[in-house]
Residue, then its C-alpha position, 0 to 999 in steps of 0.5 A: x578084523x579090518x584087513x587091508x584092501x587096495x581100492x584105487x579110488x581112494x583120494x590119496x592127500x599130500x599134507x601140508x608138511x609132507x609137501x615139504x620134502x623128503x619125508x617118507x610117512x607112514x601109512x596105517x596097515x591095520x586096525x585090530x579090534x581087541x575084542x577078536x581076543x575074546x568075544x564082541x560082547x566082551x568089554x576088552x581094552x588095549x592101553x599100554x603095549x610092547x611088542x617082543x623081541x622078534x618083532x612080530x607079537x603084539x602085547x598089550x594090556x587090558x584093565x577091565x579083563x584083568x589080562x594081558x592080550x596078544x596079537x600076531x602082526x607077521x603080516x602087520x596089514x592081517x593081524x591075528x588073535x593070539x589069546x590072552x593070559x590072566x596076570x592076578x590083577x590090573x596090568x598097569x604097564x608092560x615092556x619086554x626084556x629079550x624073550x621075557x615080558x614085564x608086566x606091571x599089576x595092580x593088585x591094591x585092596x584100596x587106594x589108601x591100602x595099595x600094592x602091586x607085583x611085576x609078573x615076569x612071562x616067557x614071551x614063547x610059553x607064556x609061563x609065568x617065570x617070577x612074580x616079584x612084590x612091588x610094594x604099591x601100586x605100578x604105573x609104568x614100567x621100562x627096561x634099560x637099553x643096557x638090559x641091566x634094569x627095569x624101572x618101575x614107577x610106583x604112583x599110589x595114586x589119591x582118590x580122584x581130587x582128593x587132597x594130596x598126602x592120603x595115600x602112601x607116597x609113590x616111588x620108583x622100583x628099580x630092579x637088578x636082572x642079575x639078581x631079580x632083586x626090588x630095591x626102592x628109590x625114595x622121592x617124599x624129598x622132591x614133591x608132598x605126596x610123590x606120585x610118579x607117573x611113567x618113567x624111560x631110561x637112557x643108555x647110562x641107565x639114568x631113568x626120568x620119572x615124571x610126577x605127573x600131579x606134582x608137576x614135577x621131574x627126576x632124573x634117576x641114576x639105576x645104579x646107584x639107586x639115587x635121585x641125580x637131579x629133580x625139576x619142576x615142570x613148570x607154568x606156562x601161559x600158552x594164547x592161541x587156544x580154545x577155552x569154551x565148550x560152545x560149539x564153535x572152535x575159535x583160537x583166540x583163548x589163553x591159559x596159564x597151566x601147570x604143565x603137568x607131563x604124563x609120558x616121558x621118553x629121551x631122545x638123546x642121554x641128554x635130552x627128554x621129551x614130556x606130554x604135558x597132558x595135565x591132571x588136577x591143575x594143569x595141562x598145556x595142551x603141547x609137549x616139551x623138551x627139556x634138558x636132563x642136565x639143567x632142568x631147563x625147557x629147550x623146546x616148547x609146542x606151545x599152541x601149535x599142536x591144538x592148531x595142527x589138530x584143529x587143521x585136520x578135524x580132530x579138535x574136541x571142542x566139548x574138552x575146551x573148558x578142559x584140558x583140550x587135545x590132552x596129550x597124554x604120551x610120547x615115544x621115540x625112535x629111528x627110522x632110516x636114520x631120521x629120528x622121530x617123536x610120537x605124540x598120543x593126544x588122548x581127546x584128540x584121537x591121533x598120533x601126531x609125528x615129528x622129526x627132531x633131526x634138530x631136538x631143539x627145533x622139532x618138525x611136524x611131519x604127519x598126522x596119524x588118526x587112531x580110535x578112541x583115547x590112544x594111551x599106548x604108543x611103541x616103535x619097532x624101528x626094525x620093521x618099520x612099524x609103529x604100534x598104537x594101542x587105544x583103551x576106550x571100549x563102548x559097544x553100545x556106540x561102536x567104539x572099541x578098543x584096538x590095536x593099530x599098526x602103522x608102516x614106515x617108508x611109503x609115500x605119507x598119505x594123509x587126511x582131508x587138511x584146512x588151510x589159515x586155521x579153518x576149523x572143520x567137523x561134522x561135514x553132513x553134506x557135499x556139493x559140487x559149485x557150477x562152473x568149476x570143475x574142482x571146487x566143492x562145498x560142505x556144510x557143518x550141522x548142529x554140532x556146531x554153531x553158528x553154520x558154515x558153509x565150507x569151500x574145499x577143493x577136490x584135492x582135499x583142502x578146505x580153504x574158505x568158510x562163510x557164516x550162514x545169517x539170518x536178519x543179518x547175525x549168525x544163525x545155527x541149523x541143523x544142515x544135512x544137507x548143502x547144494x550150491x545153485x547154478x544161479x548163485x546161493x544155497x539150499x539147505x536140509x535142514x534136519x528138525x527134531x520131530x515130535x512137533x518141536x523144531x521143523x524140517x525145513x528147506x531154506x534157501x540162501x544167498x551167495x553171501x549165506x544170508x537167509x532169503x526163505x525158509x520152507x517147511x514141509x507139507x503138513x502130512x509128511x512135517x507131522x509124520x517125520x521122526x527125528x531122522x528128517x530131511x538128510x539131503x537136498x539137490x536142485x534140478x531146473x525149478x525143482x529142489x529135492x529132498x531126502x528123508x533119512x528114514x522112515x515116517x510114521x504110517x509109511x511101509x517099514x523100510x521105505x524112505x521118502x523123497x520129496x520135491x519142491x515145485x518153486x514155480x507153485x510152492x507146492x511139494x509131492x512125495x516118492x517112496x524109496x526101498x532102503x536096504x535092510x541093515x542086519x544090525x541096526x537102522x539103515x537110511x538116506x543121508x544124501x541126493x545129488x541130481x545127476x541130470x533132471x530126472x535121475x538122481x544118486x543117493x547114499x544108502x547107510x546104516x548106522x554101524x561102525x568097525x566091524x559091524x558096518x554093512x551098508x555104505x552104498x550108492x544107489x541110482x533111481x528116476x523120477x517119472x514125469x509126472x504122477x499122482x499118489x506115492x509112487x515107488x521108484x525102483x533104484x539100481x545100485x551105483x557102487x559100494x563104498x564100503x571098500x572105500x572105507x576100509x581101504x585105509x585100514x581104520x576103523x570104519x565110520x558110520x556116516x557116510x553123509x556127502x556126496x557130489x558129482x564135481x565139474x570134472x565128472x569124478x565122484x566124491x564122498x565125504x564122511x561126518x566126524x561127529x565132532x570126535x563126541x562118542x567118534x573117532x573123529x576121523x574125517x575120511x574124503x573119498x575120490x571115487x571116480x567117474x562111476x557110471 
C-alpha cells in the first residue's frame, strides 16, 4: 500500500479558490490498492462503498469478484486489508444501517430474465443476517436518516442501446427495518421503460430517484409507498465546451443534451443535487440543483466544471465527442459546520468539492485527483474524512482499483493550475528561462496538436502558452524535451518513431516558436534508435545535448546514449551511460539539464506506476573534454524522488519527465499526465530544493 511520507520538498500549491479565504481543504491521506484484498494478479475493483458506523472500516464493493471488499482506515493515512466476503453474485450497491451493512446483489440470469437480492451482513462477524429477494436487478441502495428504511432502486437495465421496453421496467424497493418486509413502488407512470438509477432519502423519509435513461426525477414518500412528484430533468444547451477528439483542447464547442443524472444526494429536505453524467442521449457535463418541491433547476454548473478541469490538467480530450468529464456522482455532507457537495467526474478522474453555504449559488473550493473512474464517493464528517472508491482495474498499463481517503481541516494543498483557460497535459519537459529566477517553461508532446510551449511559474501557475509553427502554421512534434536558450529561442527533442519512419530531431526555434532548423541525428545512431529516441535536450556554450531514452540496437543492454551537437561544426558524438536496472519492466533517460558546461543532471525512470514504481531517480555525470570512440561517463546519484512522489499519498506516476535548475538555484521536476489516455492524469509539480 501507499503510505504517507512526509517529504518537505514537496511544492505545496494555493488554488485559485482557496486563495480566497477561509476554506480548510482537504488533503489525500492514502491510496489503498484493492488488490492488497487478494492478490496483484487478481482483477479487484472498488465501485460503490460505505464505511460502518464506528468510522473506522471501509466497505466497498467489487463486481468482477463478486464480493464485497473491507479495508481498516484506523489510522486513515496507513490503511489496512481486511479481506472480502462472497455475497452470491454482483454487489451493485452498499450502505450500512447501525452495525448491518447492505448490500445490493446482482443475481439476473440475463438482461431480459433479471433479479437481485439485498444481503444483510453484521458489519462485526460478517455473518450474513438475511437475504431479502429484490425481484430485479438493484442499482442502489441508501438508507433513511430516520433508520426507518432503505430504498432500493430496482434499474433492470436494457442491453446496451437496445430499444427502451425490452427489459422488465424498473422500480423502487422500499423496505420497512421493523418488519424486514419488500414492498414495490411502481414507476411504469412516469417514463416508458423506468429504469431507476441511485437513489438518497431525506430526513421525511422522501427518497429522489433518478431515471438516469429516462432523463427523469421522482420524489418518493417511503411511507407511504407513493410517487409525490416526478420531473423531467431537462435539456440544456451548455457553449463553452470541447466537442472534438482532435487533440487539442479548445472551449469553444456547444451542446444541447438531455441532462440525464446519475448520482443524486439532497442537501436540504428541500433541495437535491443531480450529476448529469448522461447515457444514451444526453449528458451536460456539470451537475444541478433542483427544487424537490417544484421540479425546477435552481442552480446549474453549465461549463464551468469542464473549465475547472481543463485548468488543473485533467480534461480527457479523447471523450470530447463524447460526454467529456462525465460526472457521474455526487455526496453530500458537513464539515465543521460548513456544508459541502462532492462531485465524482468519472473521465476526468477527480472529486471536485464546493460549498453550498448558499445551494442556490454553490462555490468551487477544491480539486481532489483521484485513480481511474471514481464511482464512489462517501463522507465521514465525524472524523473528517472522505472516502473515494474507483472501479477501473488494468494491471497490464498499472491502473488499479483503489480505495482513497482524504482529510478535512489542513491547509488545501492543490495542484499545478493554469490561469485564462490555458489548457495543459503531457508536460514531457522542464526548462528553466535565463534571467529569472522563477519562471520556467514546458512543452507538450505528441498527444496533443499543434506544440505548445507553456510559461509557468515556480509556484505552480502556468500563465502563458506559445504555439510551436513552421513556414508560419502551426506544426506538431513529438517534444520531449524543451530548453529555453540564453541568447533567446528554443531547443526541442523531438522523439521520432524509429523504424526508418518519423526521424529523432533536434529543432531550434525562435523566441516567437517559429521553426528556424531541423536537425537529425548522425546516421548510425538515427538507424539504431528504436521507438524510445531522444527524451531531453540542454545547451552548454556552442554545444546542445541530448538524451536517448533507451538503449539503441548494437549497444550493450542497459546502457543509454547521450549525444552532443557541436553548432560551431554541425557534427555530433556520442557517450554511453549505465541506467539503472528496473526489477520490473524497462528503465531509461527522460531528462538532461546542464548544471554548468561540463556536468550535467538527468532523470533515471522506470516505466512503473503505484506500487510497483522503483525508479524515479536523479543522477550527476561529467563529460570529459575531449574524446575519441564512445566513452562510458560514470554518474553519482543526486537524489531519489520516489519520496516525492508518493509524499502526497496517490498513486505513483510513471513518467517523471521534466527537470530544470530554476535562477533561484531550487530544483524543480514535473511529471507527464499522458493526456489522462490509460493514466490517471495527475499532473504532479515538485519543488525539490537546492539539491547539491
Amino acid at each position: 500500500m501507499l503510505l504517507r511520507t512526509v517529504v518537505a520538498s514537496v511544492l505545496v500549491l494555493a488554488s485559485p479558490a482557496s486563495a480566497h479565504g477561509r476554506d480548510a481543504g482537504f488533503r489525500r491521506l492514502s491510496t489503498f490498492p484493492v488488490y492488497l484484498n487478494s492478490s496483484i494478479d487478481d482483477t479487484a475493483s472498488a465501485e460503490i462503498s460505505t464505511v460502518t458506523e464506528d468510522g473506522r472500516t471501509v466497505v466497498y464493493t467489487d463486481s468482477p469478484g463478486r464480493r464485497i471488499g473491507f479495508v481498516d482506515i484506523t489510522d486513515p493515512s496507513r490503511p489496512a486489508a481486511r479481506g472480502t466476503l462472497a455475497v452470491g453474485g454482483e454487489p451493485t450497491s452498499v450502505a450500512h444501517l447501525g452495525r448491518l451493512l447492505l448490500a445490493g446483489v446482482n443475481t439476473s440470469a440475463s438482461k431480459t430474465d433479471p433479479s437481485g437480492k439485498l444481503v444483510v451482513v453484521d458489519a462485526t462477524t460478517r455473518a450474513v443476517v438475511r437475504e431479502l429477494d429484490l425481484g430485479g436487478q438493484p442499482d442502489s441502495v441508501a438508507v433513511a436518516p430516520s433508520g426507518r428504511y432503505i430504498a432500493v432502486a430496482i434499474e433492470n437495465e436494457r442491453e446496451d442501446d437496445g430499444p427502451l421496453g425490452v427489459t422488465p421496467p424498473g422500480y423502487l424497493s422500499v423496505i420497512d427495518t421493523r418488519s424486514w418486509t419488500v414492498a414495490k413502488v411502481d414507476l411504469t407512470g412516469l417514463a416508458a421503460d423506468p429504469e431507476p438509477e441511485y437513489v438518497s432519502v431525506n430526513s421525511r423519509d422522501e427518497a429522489v430517484v433518478s431515471l438516469q435513461e429516462n432523463n427523469r426525477l421522482a420524489v418518493v414518500s417511503l411511507a407511504s409507498r407513493t410517487v409525490v412528484r416526478s420531473f423531467d430533468a431537462g435539456t440544456v444547451t451548455v457553449n463553452g465546451v470541447d466537442t472534438l477528439d482532435d487533440d487539442r483542447i479548445s472551449l469553444t464547442g456547444s451542446i444541447t443534451a438531455k441532462r440525464e443524472p446519475d448520482g443524486v444526494t439532497w442537501i436540504t429536505d428541500d433541495l437535491f443535487a443531480t450529476a448529469n453524467e448522461g447515457d444514451y442521449e444526453g449528458g451536460t457535463r456539470g451537475w444541478s440543483v433542483f427544487s424537490a418541491r417544484t421540479g425546477t433547476v435552481v442552480w446549474d454548473a453549465g461549463d464551468t466544471l469542464e473549465h475547472i478541469a481543463v485548468s488543473y490538467g485533467q480534461y480527457p480530450d479523447k471523450r470530447s465527442d463524447a460526454k467529456g468529464i462525465e460526472p457521474e456522482n455526487v455526496a453530500f455532507a458537513s464539515f465543521r459546520g460548513v456544508p459541502y457537495v462532492l462531485v465524482n467526474a468519472e473521465r476526468g478522474n477527480f472529486t471536485a468539492v464546493y460549498d453550498v453555504s448558499n445551494p442556490r449559488s454553490p462555490r468551487f473550493v477544491q480539486l481532489l485527483p483521484t485513480t481511474n473512474a471514481p464511482e464512489g464517493v462517501v463522507a465521514v464528517p465525524a472524523r473528517n474524512l472522505i472516502v473515494v472508491s474507483s472501479e477501473e482495474d488494468d494491471a497490464a498499463i498499472g491502473i488499479r482499483g483503489t480505495v482513497q481517503v482524504y482529510g478535512f481541516g489542513t491547509p488545501a494543498g492543490t495542484r499545478l493550475h493554469s490561469v485564462d483557460d490555458i489548457p495543459f497535459g503531457t508536460l514531457s519537459a522542464l526548462s528553466a528561462v535565463p534571467g529569472t529566477t522563477n519562471r520556467l517553461v514546458s512543452v507538450t508532446d505528441a498527444a496533443y496538436s499543434p506544440t505548445r510551449i507553456l510559461g509557468l511559474s515556480t509556484s505552480g501557475v502556468v500563465d502563458s502558452q506559445l504555439t510551436v509553427t513552421r513556414n508560419g502554421e502551426p506544426v506538431g512534434y513529438d517534444a520531449e524535451g524543451l530548453v529555453a536558450r540564453k541568447g533567446g529561442g528554443y531547443w526541442l527533442a523531438v522523439e521520432g518513431t524509429g523504424a526508418g519512419k518519423e526521424p529523432n530531431l533536434l529543432v531550434r526555434l525562435t523566441a516567437a516558436g517559429e521553426v528556424r532548423e531541423e536537425i537529425p541525428l548522425s546516421a548510425d545512431v538515427a538507424n539504431a534508435v528504436t521507438g524510445n529516441g531522444l527524451e531531453g535536450v540542454a545547451e552548454a556554450g556552442t554545444s546542445v545535448w541530448v538524451a536517448v531514452q533507451r538503449t539503441i540496437k548494437g549497444d550493450p543492454a542497459g546502457t543509454n546514449r547521450i549525444g552532443r551537437y557541436d553548432t560551431v561544426t554541425g557534427t555530433w558524438s556520442w557517450l554511453l551511460y549505465p541506467a539503472d536496472v528496473a526489477p520490473v519492466g524497462w528503465s531509461g533517460l527522460s531528462e538532461i539539464v546542464a548544471v554548468d558546461a561540463d556536468t550535467f543532471a538527468v532523470i533515471e525512470r522506470d516505466n512503473q506506476r503505484g506500487t510497483l514504481a522503483s525508479i524515479k531517480r536523479i543522477y550527476r555525470f561529467d563529460v570529459p573534454a575531449t574524446w575519441t570512440g564512445i566513452p562510458m561517463v560514470t554518474k553519482t546519484l543526486v537524489a531519489d524522488v520516489l519520496p516525492n512522489l508518493t509524499a502526497d499519498n496517490g498513486w505513483v506516476q510513471d513518467k517523471l519527465e521534466g527537470l530544470a535548475i530554476a535562477g533561484d538555484g531550487r530544483w524543480y521536476a514535473v511529471t507527464d499526465n499522458d493526456a489522462i489516455d490509460d493514466a490517471t492524469g495527475e499532473t504532479v509539480f515538485l519543488d525539490l530544493g537546492k539539491l547539491r
